[in-house]
NUMARDREN-222379 format. One record per atom (N, C-alpha, C): residue in one letter; x, y, z. Coordinates in steps of 0.1 Angstrom, whole numbers, plus 5000, padded with zeros to 4 digits. Atoms other than C-alpha are relative to their C-alpha. Layout:
AXYZ ...
***
This chain:
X500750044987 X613231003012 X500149855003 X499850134996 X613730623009 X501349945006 X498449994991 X617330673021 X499649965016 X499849984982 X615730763056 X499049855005 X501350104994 X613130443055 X500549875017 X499750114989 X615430173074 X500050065011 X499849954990 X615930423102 X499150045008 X501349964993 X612430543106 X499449875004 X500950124994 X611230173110 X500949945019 X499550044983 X613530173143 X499350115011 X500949914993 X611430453153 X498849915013 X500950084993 X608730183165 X500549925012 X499250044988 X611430063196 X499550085010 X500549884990 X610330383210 X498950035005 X501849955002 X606530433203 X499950085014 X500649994994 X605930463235 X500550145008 X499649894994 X608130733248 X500150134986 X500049855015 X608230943208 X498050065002 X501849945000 X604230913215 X499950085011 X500149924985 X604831053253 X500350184996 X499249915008 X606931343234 X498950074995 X500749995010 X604331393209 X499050065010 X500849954993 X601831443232 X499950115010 X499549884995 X603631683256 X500550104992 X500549895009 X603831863225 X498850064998 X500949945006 X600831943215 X499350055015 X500449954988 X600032013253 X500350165003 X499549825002 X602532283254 X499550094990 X499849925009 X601532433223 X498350015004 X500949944997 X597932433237 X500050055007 X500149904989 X598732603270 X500550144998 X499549835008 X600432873249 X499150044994 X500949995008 X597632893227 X498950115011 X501049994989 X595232883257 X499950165008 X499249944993 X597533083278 X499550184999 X500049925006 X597433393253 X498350044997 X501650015007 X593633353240 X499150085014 X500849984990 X592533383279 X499950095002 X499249904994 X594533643289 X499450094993 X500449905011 X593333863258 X498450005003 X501250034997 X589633783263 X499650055017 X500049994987 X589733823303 X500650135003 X499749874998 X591134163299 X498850084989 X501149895009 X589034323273 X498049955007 X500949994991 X585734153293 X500450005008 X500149904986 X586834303323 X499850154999 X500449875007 X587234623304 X498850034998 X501549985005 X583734613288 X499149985016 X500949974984 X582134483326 X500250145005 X500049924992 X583734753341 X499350174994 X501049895008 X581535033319 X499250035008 X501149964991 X578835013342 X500449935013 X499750074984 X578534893382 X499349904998 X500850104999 X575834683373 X501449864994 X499350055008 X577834493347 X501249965007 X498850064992 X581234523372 X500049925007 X500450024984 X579334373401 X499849844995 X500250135010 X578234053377 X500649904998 X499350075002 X581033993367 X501349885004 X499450094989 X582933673372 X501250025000 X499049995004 X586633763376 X500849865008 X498750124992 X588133433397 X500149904987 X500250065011 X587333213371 X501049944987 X498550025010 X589533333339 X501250005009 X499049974989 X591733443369 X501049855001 X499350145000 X592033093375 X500549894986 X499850035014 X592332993341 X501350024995 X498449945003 X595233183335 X500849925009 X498850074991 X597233063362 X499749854994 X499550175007 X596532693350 X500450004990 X499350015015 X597532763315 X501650025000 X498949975000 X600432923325 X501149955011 X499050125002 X601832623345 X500249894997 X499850095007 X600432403327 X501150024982 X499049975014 X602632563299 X501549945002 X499150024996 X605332543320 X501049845002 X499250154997 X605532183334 X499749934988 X500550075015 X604232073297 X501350044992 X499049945005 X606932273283 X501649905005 X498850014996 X609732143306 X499649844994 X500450145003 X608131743301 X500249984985 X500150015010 X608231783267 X501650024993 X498650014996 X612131893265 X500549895004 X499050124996 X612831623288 X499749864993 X500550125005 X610731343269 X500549984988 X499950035015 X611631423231 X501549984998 X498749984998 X615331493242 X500449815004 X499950154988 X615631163263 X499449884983 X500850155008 X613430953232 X501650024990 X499250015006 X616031123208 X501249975000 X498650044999 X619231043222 X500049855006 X500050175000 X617930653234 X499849944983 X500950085010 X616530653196 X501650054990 X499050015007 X620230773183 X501649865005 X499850084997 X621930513207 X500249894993 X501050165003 X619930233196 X500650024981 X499549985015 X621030353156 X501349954998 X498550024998 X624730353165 X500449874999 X500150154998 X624029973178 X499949934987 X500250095012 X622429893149 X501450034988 X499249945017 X624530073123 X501849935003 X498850014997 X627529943145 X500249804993 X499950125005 X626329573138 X499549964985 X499850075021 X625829593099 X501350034996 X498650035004 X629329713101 X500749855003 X499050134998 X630929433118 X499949874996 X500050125008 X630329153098 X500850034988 X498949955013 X632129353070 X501349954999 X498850075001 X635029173058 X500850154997 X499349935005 X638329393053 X499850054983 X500049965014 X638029373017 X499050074995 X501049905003 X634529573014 X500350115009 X499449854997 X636029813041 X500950074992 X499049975004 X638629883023 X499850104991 X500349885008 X639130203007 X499250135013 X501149874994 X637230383033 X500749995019 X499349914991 X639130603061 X499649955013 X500350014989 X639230553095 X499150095005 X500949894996 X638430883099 X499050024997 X501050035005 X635330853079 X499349955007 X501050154992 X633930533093 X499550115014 X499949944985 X634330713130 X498650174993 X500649855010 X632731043109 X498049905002 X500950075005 X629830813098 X499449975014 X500650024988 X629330663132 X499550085008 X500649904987 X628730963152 X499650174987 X500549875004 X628331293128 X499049974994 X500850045004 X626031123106 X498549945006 X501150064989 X624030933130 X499250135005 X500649854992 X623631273148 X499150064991 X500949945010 X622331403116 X498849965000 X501650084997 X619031183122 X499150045005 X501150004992 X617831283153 X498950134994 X500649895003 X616631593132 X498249924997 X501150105005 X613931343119 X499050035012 X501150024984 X612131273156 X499850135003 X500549924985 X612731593173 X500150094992 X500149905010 X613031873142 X498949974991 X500750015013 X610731713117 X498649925006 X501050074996 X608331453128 X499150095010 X500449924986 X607231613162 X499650104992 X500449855005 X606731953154 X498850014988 X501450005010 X604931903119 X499149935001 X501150044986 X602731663138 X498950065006 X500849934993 X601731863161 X499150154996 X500949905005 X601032143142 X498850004990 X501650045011 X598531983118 X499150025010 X501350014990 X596731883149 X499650115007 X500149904993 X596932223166 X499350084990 X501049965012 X595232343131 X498650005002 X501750134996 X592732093129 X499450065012 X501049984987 X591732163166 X499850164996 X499949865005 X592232563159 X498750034993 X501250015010 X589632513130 X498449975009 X501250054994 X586732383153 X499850085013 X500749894991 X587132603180 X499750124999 X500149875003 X587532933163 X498349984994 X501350035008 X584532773140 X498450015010 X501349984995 X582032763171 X500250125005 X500549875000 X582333113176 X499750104987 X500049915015 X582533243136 X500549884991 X500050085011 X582732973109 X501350064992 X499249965007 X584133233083 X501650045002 X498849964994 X587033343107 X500649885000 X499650115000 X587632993110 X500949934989 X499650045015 X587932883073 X501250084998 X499349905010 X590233203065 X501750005008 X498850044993 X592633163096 X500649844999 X499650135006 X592832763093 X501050014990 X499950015021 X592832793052 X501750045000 X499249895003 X595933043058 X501149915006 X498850084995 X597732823085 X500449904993 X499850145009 X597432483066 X501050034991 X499149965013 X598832623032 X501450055007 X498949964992 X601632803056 X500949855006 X499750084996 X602132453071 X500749934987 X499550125008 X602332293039 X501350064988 X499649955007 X603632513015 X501450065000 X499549934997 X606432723030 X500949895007 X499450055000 X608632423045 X500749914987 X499650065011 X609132273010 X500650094991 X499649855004 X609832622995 X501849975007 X499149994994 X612432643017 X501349875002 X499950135001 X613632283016 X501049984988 X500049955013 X614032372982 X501550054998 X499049885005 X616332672983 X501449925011 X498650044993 X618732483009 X500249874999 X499850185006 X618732112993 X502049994999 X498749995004 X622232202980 X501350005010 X499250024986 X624032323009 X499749925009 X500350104992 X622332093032 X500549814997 X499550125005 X623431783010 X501850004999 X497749954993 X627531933012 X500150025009 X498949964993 X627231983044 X500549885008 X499350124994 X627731623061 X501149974988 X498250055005 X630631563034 X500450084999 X499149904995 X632231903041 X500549975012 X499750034987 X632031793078 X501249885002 X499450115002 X633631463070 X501550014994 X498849965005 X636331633047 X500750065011 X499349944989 X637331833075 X500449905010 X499550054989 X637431593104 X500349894994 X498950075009 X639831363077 X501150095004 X498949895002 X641731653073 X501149995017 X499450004989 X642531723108 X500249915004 X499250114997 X643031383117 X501349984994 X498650065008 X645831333091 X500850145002 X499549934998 X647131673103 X500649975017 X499650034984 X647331573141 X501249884997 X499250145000 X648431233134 X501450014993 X498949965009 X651131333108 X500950135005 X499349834997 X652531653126 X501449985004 X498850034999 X655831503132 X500949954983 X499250045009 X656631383099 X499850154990 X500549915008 X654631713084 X501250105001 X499549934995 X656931923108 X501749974993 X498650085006 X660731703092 X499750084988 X500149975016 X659231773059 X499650134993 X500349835002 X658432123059 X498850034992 X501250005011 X654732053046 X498950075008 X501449944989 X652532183078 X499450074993 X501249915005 X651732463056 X499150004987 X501150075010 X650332263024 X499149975007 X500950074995 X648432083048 X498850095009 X500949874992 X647232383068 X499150054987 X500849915009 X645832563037 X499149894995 X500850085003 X644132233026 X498749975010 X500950014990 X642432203062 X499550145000 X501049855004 X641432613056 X499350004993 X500450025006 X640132533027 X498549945001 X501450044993 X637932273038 X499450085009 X500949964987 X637032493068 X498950084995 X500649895010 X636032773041 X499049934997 X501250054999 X633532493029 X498750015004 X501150044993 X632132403053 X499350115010 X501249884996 X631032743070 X499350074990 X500949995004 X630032823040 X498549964995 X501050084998 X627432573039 X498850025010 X500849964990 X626532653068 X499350145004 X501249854999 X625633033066 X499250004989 X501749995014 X623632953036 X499149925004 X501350074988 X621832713061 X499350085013 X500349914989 X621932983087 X498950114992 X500549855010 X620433273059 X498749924998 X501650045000 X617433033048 X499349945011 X500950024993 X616432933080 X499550175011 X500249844999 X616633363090 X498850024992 X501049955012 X614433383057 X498649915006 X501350074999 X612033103068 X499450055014 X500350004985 X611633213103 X499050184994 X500449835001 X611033613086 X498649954994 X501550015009 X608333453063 X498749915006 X501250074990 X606433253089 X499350115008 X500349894992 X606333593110 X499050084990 X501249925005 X604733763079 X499149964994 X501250085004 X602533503068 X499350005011 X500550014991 X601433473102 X499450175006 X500749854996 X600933903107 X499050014989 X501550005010 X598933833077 X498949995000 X501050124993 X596933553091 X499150125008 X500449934987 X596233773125 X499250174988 X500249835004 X595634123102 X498649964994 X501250065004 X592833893082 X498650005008 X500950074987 X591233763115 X499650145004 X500549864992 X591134133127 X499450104991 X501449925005 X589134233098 X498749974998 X501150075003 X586933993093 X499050005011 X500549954984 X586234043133 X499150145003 X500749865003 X585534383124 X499050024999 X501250015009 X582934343099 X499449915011 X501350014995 X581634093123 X499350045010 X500649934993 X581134303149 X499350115002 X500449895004 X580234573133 X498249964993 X501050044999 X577334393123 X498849955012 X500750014991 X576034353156 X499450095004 X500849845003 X575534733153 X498650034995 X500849965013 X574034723120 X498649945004 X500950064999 X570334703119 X499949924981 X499650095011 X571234543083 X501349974999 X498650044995 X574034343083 X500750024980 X499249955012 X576834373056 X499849854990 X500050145008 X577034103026 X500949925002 X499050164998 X580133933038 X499649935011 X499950094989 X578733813072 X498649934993 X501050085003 X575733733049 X500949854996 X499550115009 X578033513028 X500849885013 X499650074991 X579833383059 X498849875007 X501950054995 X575933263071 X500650015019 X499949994986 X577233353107 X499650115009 X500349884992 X576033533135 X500950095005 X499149944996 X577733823142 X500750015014 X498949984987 X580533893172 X500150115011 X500149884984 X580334093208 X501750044998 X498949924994 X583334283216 X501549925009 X499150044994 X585034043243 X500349904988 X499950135009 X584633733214 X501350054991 X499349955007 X586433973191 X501649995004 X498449994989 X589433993219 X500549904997 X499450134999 X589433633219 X500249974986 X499650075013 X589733503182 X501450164997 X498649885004 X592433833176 X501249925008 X498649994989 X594733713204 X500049835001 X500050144998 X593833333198 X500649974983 X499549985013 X595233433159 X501450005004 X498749944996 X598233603175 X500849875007 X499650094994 X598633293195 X500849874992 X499750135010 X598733063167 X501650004993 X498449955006 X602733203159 X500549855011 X499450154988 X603332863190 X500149894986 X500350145004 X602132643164 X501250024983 X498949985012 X604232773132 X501650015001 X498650005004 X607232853144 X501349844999 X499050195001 X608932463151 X500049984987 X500050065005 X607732433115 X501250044990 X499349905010 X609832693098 X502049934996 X499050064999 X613132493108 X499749874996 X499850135004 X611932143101 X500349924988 X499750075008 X612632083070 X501550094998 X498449975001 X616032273070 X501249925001 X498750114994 X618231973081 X499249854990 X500550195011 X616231713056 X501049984994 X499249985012 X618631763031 X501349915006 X498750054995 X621431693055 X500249845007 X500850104999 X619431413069 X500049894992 X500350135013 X618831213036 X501649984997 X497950005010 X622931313022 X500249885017 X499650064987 X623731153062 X499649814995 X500450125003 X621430833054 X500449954991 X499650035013 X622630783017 X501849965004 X498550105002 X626530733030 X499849935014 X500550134991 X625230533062 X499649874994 X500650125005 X623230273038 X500849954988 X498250095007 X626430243013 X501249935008 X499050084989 X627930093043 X499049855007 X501050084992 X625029923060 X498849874995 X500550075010 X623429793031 X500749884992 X499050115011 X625929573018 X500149875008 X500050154997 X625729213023 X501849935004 X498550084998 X628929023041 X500149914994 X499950105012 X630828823016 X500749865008 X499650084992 X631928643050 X499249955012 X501250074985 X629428413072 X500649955006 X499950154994 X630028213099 X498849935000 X501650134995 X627727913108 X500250105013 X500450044982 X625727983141 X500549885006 X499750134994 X626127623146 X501149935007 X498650054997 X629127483167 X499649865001 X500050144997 X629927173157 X500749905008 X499850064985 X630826873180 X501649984998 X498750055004 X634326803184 X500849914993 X499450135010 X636726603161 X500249915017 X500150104993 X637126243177 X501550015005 X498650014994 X640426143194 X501349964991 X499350085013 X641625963160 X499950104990 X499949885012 X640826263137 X500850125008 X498649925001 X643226473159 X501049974996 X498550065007 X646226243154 X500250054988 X499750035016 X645726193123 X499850114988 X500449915007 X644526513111 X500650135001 X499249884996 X647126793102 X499350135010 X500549894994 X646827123125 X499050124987 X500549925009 X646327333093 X500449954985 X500250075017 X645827253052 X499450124992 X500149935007 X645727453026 X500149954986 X499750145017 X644827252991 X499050154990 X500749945011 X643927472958 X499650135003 X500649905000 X643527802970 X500850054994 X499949895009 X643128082948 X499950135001 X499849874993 X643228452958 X499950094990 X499849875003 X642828792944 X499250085008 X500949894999 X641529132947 X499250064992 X500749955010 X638929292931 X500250144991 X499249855012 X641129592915 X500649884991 X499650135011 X642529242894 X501349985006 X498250055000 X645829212914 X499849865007 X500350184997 X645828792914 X501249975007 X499150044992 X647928692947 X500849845002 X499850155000 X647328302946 X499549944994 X500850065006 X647028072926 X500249825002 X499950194989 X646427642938 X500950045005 X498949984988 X648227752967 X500149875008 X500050074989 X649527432989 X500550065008 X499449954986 X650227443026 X499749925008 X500550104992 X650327163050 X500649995014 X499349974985 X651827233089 X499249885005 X501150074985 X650926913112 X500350045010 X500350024984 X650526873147 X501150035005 X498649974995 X653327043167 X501050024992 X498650005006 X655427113142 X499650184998 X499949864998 X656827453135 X500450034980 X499749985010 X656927603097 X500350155004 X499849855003 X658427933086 X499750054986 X500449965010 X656828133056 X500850084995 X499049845004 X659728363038 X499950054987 X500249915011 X659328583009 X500450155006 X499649825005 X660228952997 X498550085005 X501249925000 X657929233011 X499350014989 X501750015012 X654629232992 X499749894990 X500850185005 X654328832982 X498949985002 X500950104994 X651628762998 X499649965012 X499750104992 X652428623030 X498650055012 X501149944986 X650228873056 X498449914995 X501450065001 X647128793033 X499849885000 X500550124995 X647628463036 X499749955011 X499850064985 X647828493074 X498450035001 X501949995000 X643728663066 X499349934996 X500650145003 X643128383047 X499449945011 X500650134989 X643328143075 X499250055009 X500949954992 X641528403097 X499050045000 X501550005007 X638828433073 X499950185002 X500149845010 X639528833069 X499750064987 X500549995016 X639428793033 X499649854999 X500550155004 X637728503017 X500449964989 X499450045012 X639528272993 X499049974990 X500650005015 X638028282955 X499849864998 X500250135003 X638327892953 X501449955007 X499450044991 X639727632974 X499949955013 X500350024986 X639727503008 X500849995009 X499250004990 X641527573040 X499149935013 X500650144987 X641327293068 X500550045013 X499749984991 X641627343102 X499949895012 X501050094996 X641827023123 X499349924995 X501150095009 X640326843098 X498750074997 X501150045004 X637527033093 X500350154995 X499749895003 X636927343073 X499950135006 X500049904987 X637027673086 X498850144998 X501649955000 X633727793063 X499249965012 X501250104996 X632127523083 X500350075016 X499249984984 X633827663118 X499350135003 X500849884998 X631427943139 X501650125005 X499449904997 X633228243144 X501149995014 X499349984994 X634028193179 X500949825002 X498750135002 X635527813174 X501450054995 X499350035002 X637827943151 X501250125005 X499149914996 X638928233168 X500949935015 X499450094989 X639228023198 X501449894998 X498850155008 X641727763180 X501050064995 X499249925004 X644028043171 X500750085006 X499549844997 X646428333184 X500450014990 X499249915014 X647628583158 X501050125009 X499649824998 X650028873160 X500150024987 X499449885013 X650029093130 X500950065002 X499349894998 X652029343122 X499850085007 X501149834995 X649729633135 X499749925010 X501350034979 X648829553175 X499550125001 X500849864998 X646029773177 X500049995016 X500149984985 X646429923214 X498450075005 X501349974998 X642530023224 X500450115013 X500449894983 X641930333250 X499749935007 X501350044989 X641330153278 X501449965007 X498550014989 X643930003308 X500749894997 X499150095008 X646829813305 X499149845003 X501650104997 X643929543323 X499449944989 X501050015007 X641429583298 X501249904986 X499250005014 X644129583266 X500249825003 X499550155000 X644929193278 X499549884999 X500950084994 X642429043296 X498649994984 X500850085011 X640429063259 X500949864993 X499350085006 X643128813249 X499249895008 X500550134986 X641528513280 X499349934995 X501150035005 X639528333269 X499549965008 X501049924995 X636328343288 X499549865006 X500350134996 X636528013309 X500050055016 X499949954992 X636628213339 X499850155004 X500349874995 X635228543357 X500550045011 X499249994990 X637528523385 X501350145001 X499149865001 X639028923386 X501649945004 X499049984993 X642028813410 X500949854988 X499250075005 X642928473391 X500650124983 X499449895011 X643128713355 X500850075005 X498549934995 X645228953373 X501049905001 X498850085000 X647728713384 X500349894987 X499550105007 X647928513353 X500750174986 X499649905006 X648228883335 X501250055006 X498549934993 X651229003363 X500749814994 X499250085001 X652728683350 X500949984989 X499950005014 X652528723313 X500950134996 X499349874998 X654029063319 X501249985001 X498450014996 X656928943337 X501049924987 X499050065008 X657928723308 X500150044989 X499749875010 X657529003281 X501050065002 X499349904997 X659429203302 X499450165001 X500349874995 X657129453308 X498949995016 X500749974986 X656229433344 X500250105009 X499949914997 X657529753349 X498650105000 X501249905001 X654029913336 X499049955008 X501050104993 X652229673361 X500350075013 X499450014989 X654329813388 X499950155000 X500249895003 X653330193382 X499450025014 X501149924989 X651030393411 X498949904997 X501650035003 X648030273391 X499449874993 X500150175001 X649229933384 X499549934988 X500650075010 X647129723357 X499050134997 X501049965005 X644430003357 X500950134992 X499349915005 X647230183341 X499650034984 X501049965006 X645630413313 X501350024985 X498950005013 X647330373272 X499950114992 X500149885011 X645930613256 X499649904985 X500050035011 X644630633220 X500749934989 X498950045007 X646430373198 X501449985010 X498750054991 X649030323229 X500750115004 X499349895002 X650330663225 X500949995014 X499249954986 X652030653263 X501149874994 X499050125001 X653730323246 X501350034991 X499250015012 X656730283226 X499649884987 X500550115006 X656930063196 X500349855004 X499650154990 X658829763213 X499049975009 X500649994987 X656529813242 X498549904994 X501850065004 X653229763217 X500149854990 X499750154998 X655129483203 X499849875006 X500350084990 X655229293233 X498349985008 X501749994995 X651929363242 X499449904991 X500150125010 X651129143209 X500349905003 X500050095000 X652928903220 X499849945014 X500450024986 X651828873258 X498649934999 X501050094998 X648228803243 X499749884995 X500050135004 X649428533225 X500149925011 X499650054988 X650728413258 X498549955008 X500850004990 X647328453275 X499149944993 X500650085009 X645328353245 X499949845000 X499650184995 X646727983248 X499149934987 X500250115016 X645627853210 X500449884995 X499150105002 X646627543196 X501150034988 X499049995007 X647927713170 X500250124995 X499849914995 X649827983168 X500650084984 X499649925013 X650328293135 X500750105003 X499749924998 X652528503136 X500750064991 X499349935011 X653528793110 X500850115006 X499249884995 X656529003119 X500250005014 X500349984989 X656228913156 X501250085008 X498649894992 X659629103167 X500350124989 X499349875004 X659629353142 X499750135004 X500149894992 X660729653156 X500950015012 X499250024988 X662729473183 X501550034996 X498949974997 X666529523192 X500349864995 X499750165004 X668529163182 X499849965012 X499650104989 X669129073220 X498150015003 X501349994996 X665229153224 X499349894991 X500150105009 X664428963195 X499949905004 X499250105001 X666328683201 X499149935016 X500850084988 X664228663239 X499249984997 X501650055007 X660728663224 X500149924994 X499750145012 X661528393198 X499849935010 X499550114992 X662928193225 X498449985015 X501350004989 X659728263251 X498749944988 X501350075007 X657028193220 X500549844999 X499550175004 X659127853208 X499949915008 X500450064987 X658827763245 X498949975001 X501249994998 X655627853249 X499149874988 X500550105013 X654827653214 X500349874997 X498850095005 X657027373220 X498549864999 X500950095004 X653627153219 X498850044991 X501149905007 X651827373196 X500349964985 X500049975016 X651327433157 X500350124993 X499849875008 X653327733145 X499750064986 X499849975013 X653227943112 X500950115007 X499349834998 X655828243114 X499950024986 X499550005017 X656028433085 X500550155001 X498649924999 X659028663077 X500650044986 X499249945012 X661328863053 X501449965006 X499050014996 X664128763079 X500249875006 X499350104999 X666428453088 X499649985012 X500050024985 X665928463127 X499549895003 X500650164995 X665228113142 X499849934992 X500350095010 X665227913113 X500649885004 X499150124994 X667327673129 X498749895012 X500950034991 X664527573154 X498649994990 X501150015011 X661927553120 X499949844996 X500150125007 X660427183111 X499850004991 X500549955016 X659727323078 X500250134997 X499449864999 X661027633060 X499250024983 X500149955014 X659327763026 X499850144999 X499849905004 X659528013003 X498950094992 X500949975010 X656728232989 X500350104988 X499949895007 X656828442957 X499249964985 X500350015009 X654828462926 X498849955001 X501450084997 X651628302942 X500549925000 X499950134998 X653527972948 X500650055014 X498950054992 X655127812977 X500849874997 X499050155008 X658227582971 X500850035016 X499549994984 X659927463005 X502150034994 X498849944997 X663227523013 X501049945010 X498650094991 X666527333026 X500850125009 X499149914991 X667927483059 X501750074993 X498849995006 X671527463043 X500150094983 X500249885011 X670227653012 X500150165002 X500749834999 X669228013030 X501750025001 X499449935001 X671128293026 X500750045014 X499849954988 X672728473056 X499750135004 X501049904996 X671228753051 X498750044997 X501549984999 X667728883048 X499849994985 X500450015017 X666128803012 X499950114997 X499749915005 X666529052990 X498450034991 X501150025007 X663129212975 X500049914988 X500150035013 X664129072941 X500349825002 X499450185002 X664928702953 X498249914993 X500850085005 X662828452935 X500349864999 X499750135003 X662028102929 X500949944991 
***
């Protein structure tokens, strides 16, 4: 249960609308109560008036008449208010989770995500979350309200018969308390497999969608199929052994509760039967109550019967704890974890006019690097690029070079050492200084769902709200990519990419990378792989548009390949956790060979 604690203290955001809930609960569950109790009573004394004329003529029939009808729309608009309140608290109160749970992720450096699936994370964010609202609108609510509908139950059965009171109460309470933990019990097991069956599956099928072209070359679809059957087999079976004990808990509320009502209608018996007696029996002695009329009798029988409002919500609320707490337990091994990467709040004031000159673009003195599986990448790494000048980083796939490019962008954090930026460090630098002071292309341009618009205009930096100027600086950056063809569609810039870019090619999402370097406008500019993928004569135009673009800038390229080295103020070599520079007239003419070394 202390899994679910951080989530239920966000509960208190809501008070005011979970309390609105709460209380249009127990509303409805007295107009039902009410509803049933009247109705039963107001028929059997109409019955008994109507014995004689005297007695029919007496009697008041508008009264319950009207009684009923209020119960039974106050059941109604209580009923529907209570749907729309607890529904409406629970999906602002799973929102507001998402928010939260979305901002203890994002401070997470790569290296604590790491290891854990896309598909997952996305799993975590929405299946798991969902798993919650069981809490407010299955668990809380409901067992709530039915104490209190006890409790009150207890005191009004009690001013007509004490002993009927104690025996019906006594019977619900223990029913309330006893009989969701039972059951709780018997489905702990499947309820805790089934959010990581859910999870195994929607992995599954993602690496089956996504992979269906290479699965389909390789003749594997049907490994992969029987692996996703598999899981499927899981996880329904989880689920009908969730479906079978909440069948079982719903059967045993029904016959604890025909129990309840069978009690109440003997004990009614005897007390009516004592109103007969000119000596009364010893149980209404022991009860010490006055015995019961005929219609009274109507009403506690059918105000027993009634009491099945207040039990049944309970029978289900603990059925999803299980899945609940398993949901919270892989939410708080994500959420719980401390970033091993801060920025300062603070933005500090700008360097002077003399510490730009004189102070390289970027510096890299003594850094040290690894991973925490033990694979040691760097060790006193130098690295010194000044001001406008252009360096190229070359090494053999898997040196080093990308994570150096995280380094500087504070993705991973160096083990010891210090990287300068400007002269000043880039711990000491708030988040958006140093993202501001930078363009990157990685390898990977992630293309976002959203329009060719949206995809760009996050590159801008945010010195302007001017729609029409962004467009035209965006149809500009386009044309010198060379993709102003997708600008020039029916639907123009609000032109729609799809998941990961999917309507793109790979050249296409290439260029898109390097467009927001274009719009970005950094002083200094990283680039890993930025044409790989391209054609040579394609190649050879992007080089020549960034080098342009950078001709007063601070480059880093970094590469496995020769391309533009001729146009490089500095050329080194990485491998082995060093860098050693490198004489133009030295390189190869063709692309380094994995195995080249220092």
């Amino acid at each position: 249960m202390k899994a679910l604690l951080p989530y239920l203290r966000l509960f208190k955001q809501h008070f005011l609308i979970m309390g609105l809930g709460f209380l249009l609960t127990l509303v409805s569950l007295l107009a039902a109560m009410g509803l049933l109790s009247l109705s039963g009573w107001f028929i059997s004394a109409a019955a008994l008036a109507g014995l004689t004329a005297a007695s029919a003529a007496a009697f008041n029939f508008f009264t319950p008449a009207a009684g009923v009808r209020f119960f039974s729309i106050l059941r109604t608009v209580s009923r529907y208010g209570e749907r729309m309140t607890t529904h409406n608290a629970t999906f602002s109160l799973l929102a507001d989770l998402r928010v939260w749970v979305w901002k203890q992720i994002l401070p997470l450096s790569r290296q604590q995500l790491k290891g854990i699936r896309q598909g997952d994370l996305l799993n975590r964010l929405i299946a798991d979350i969902d798993t919650l609202d069981h809490l407010y609108l299955r668990l809380i609510t409901p067992m709530a309200a039915a104490l209190v509908m006890i409790l009150s139950l207890y005191f009004f059965v009690a001013w007509f018969h004490l002993g009927i009171a104690l025996v019906l109460s006594g019977f619900l309470l223990a029913s309330w308390f006893i009989l969701p933990w039972i059951f709780y019990q018997i489905g702990i097991k499947a309820g805790t497999a089934l959010p990581q069956a859910k999870q195994t599956l929607r992995v599954q099928l993602i690496d089956l969608l996504q992979g269906q072209a290479e699965l389909s070359l390789f003749d594997a679809n049907r490994d992969y199929l029987q692996r996703f059957y598999q899981g499927e087999s899981r996880l329904y079976a989880n689920q009908y052994t969730l479906a079978k004990v909440a069948g079982l808990s719903q059967a045993m509320i029904i016959l604890c509760h025909g129990v309840a009502v069978l009690g109440v209608l003997i004990l009614a018996g005897f007390a009516m039967e004592n109103a007969v007696r000119t000596q009364p029996l010893a149980l209404s002695q022991l009860m010490n109550h006055e015995p019961i009329t005929g219609a009274v009798l109507a009403l506690l029988v059918f105000t027993a019967m009634a009491s099945i409002e207040t039990l049944q919500p309970i029978s289900l609320a603990f059925n999803q704890l299980a899945s609940s707490i398993a949901s919270a337990k892989r939410l708080n091994s994500l959420v719980n974890q401390t970033p091993d990467i801060i920025f300062t709040k603070q933005e500090l004031a700008p360097l002077s006019n003399t510490a730009e000159i004189t102070s390289p673009s970027l510096s890299l003195s003594g850094v040290c690097f690894g991973y925490p599986q033990g694979l040691h990448l760097f060790e006193q790494l130098e690295l010194v690029i000044p001001k406008g000048q252009k360096v190229a980083l070359l090494g053999p796939t898997g040196c080093g070079k990308s994570s150096l490019l995280a380094l500087i962008s504070r993705e991973y954090q160096a083990n010891s050492g210090e990287i300068r930026l400007n002269g000043q460090n880039i711990n000491s630098l708030s988040q958006c200084q140093l993202r501001s002071a930078m363009s990157i292309v990685s390898q990977r341009v992630d293309i976002f769902s959203a329009s060719l618009k949206d995809n760009l205009a996050l590159a801008i930096n945010a010195h302007t709200n001017d729609s029409k100027e962004i467009e035209s600086r965006i149809h500009q950056v386009l044309q010198q990519v060379g993709l102003e063809y997708l600008a020039q569609t029916e639907k123009g810039l609000s032109l729609w990419l799809g998941e990961g870019g999917r309507t793109l090619s790979g050249g296409e999402r290439r260029r898109i990378g390097i467009a927001r370097v274009l719009l970005h406008d950094a002083e200094l500019l990283l680039l890993d792989e930025p044409t790989e993928g391209l054609d040579n004569k394609t190649e050879r135009e992007m080089l020549a548009l960034l080098f342009e673009f950078a001709k007063d800038k601070s480059l880093l390229l970094i590469s496995h390949k020769l391309t533009a080295m001729e146009q490089m103020d500095h050329i080194y070599l990485m491998n082995n956790g060093k860098i050693a520079p490198l004489a133009k007239d030295t390189l190869p003419v063709t692309p380094l060979p994995m195995e080249h070394s220092l």
